[in-house]
Phi, psi and omega in degrees: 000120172318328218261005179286319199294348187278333201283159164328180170239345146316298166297331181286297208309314204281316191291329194287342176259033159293163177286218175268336187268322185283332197268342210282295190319289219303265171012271169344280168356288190276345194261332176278320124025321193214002176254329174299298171346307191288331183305312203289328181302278200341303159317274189314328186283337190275323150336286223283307211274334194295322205264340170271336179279313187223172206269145170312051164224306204249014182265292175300358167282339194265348171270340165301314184281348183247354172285270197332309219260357175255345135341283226289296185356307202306335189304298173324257159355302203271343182274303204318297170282012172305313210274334185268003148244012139258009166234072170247299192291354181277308164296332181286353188209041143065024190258090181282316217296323167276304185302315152350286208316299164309309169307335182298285196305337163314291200311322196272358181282326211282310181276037208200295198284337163337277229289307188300307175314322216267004184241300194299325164326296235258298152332280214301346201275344188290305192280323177266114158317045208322339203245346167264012183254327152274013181055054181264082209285099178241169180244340185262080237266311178311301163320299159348288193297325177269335172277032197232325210255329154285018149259329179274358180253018144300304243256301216279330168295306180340285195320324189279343190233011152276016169290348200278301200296313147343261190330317178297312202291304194280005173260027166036065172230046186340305079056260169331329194284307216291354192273307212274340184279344175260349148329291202313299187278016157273296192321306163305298160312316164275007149292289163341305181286330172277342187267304180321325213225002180199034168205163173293133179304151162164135206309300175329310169314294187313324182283321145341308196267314205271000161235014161302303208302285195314316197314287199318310205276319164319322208279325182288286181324303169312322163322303175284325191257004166274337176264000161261247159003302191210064144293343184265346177265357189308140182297135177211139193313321183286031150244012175268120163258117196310323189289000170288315224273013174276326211268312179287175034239291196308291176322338210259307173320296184309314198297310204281028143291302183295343184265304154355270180303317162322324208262315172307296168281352167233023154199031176254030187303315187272354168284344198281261173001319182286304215271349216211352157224338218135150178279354184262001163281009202267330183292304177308298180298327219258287159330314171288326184260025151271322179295319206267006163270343162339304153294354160253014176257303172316293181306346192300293205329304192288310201290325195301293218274017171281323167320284157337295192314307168280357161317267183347286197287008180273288186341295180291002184060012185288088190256353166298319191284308199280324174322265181316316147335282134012279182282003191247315184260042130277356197264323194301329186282311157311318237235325207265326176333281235282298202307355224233321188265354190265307166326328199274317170290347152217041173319278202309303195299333184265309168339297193281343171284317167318294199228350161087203181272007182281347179229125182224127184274110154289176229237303206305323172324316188284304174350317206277304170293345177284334152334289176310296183305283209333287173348281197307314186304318200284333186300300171346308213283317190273351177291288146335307180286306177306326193264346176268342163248035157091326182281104147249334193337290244258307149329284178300321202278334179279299168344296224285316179300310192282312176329296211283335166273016179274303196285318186288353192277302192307309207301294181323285179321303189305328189254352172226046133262150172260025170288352183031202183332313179291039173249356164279343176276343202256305170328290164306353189274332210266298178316311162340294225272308172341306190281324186300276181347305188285326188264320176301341124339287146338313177315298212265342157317295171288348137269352182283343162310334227249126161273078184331154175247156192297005182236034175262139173304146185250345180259114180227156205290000000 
């Protein structure tokens, strides 16, 4: 890989002696690195460009509307890791002939909950009022009401053609993922600069673009890599098998819990928010926690391809490697504190350069997400290994605990605090910590458990 010829020589000698699984990660590692990187300019500039096409009114109404579709998301996610830790052991042992199988009955359980959202979406816009049901201040409530029920049913196509990202993730090939997310959002931005520059601002347009765009580039992707790459695993009605959908249905439930409850607490912020001040509040927070996710899109960078990764090595019993590992991304997790605290220290000034005086971020707001991301990266690390070997039981039954103190915790802050918008954040954070706790536990149970095997690696990334 070219991008190997930049490092030192010294970091190469360490790496030619990594195993083979650590060389796999590292590799992601560095190609994502620089396609995620690209993702993040990509974000913030589409921010810049959104607030310049259309007004801090109705910029905080489109954020309101892309927090509710990612609510819808967990369905998408949670059948995605079913399927994707079982064809970790299916590429370690080459059995396409199972693996056909399983993406097949994916793909048709995937078009089947499709088929079902686009009718119930499509029912709800007759009966539900979206803008007195997020508190939403408009003037055009009808519009509102069509661009929220058009987006979510872009979200109900979406669904049917994002198992392909699945496939990539458990064939550790992350990297491949971070390409089709950065197609997408160059595609997006440069529609956005163009409406901006030859159409009237409106909220439509912008719904247009941000749910066309994702389609057309999935439906291309898959295409091409079922016909090339993973032509022998490509989905066919004759490989779907019903006695699979009791088994993706069960794994997948316990994920879309975890994804449920994940969706709740680290991306309904801005409906809580929405639903307990306004919608014209969504906009300071929708800004700030775009600036302070930044650190937690980096750790994503380190973090996506271990999942597989630890998969692998649970399987093989290789307990040196999850061990060292372990201990290596908590030192990365020390290193992101002090980057975390430095962001904090200069929030107001990249604010005002950012985004100028049309939005003002309170200081208590930043205080709060920088908490928060810290919380969440050490949570990552031990999260991950539970949901990459498979053990959630213990995990859904603790969510269920953290859930039910979660919500009335938002409830307190919003109605007897002046925390205003950072009480969904004091909530998550309170949440983080919770959950960190519940997996480090899981952890050293299931390693103190784990019989090592005689071929575990001592080089690990």
């Amino acid at each position: 890989m070219w991008l190997t010829r930049l490092l030192p020589d010294r970091l190469m000698d360490r790496l030619r002696n990594l195993d083979a699984r650590s060389v796999v990660v590292y590799r992601n590692v560095v190609e994502s690195i620089f396609l995620k990187g690209a993702s993040v300019l990509v974000g913030f500039l589409t921010v810049t460009l959104t607030l310049h096409y259309i007004d801090a009114k109705d910029f905080g109404i489109w954020m309101t509307i892309t927090f509710l579709t990612n609510w819808f998301s967990l369905v998408d996610v949670s059948f995605g890791n079913g399927l994707r830790n079982s064809l970790v052991e299916f590429f370690d042992t080459g059995d396409e002939d199972t693996a056909q199988r399983y993406v097949s009955t994916l793909y048709f359980l995937s078009g089947v909950c499709a088929v079902v959202l686009l009718i119930v979406f499509g029912g709800m816009y007759w009966f539900i009022d979206w803008t007195r049901l997020l508190n939403i201040d408009s003037n055009q409530p009808a519009l509102i009401n069509f661009i929220i029920t058009y987006t979510l049913a872009g979200f109900s196509l979406q669904l049917l053609l994002k198992p392909i990202s699945s496939i990539l993730l458990a064939d550790q090939r992350t990297a491949a993922v971070a390409w089709i997310l950065l197609i997408i959002n160059v595609l997006v931005i440069s529609l956005i600069y163009g409406a901006s520059h030859y159409l009237s601002a409106s909220l439509l347009v912008i719904a247009h673009i941000c749910n066309i765009v994702p389609v057309i580039v999935f439906l291309l992707a898959s295409a091409w890599l079922f016909g090339t790459k993973y032509r022998r695993i490509a989905p066919r009605i004759g490989s779907i098998d019903l006695s699979l959908v009791s088994k993706l249905l069960n794994v997948s439930g316990q994920f879309f819990f975890l994804q449920l409850v994940s969706v709740v607490v680290f991306t309904s912020g801005g409906l809580f928010i929405s639903y307990y001040l306004g919608s014209n509040e969504v906009g300071p927070y929708s800004v700030a926690n775009k600036y302070f996710s930044v650190l937690p899109f980096i750790y994503g960078i380190f973090i996506t391809p271990y999942w597989s990764a630890f998969t692998d090595a649970y399987i093989k019993r290789d307990t040196v490697w999850i061990r060292a590992t372990i201990r290596r991304l908590n030192l990365i997790c020390a290193a992101m504190t002090g980057l975390a605290l430095l962001m904090l220290a200069l929030a107001q000034p990249i604010f005002s350069i950012w985004i100028g005086h049309k939005i003002t971020v309170p200081t208590g707001l930043s205080v709060w997400l920088t908490a928060y991301v810290i919380s969440f990266i050490f949570l990552s690390n031990y999260n991950y290994f539970v949901n990459g070997v498979g053990q959630i039981g213990g995990l859904v039954r603790a969510s269920v605990l953290g859930l039910l103190l979660y919500l009335p915790l938002n409830y307190v802050l919003f109605r007897y605090t002046d925390a205003g918008a950072a009480s969904v954040v004091i909530a998550g954070t309170v949440w983080n910590c919770f959950l960190l706790i519940v997996c480090m536990h899981k952890y050293r149970r299931i390693m103190d458990t784990l019989t090592p095997s005689p071929k575990s690696t001592a080089h690990a990334f």
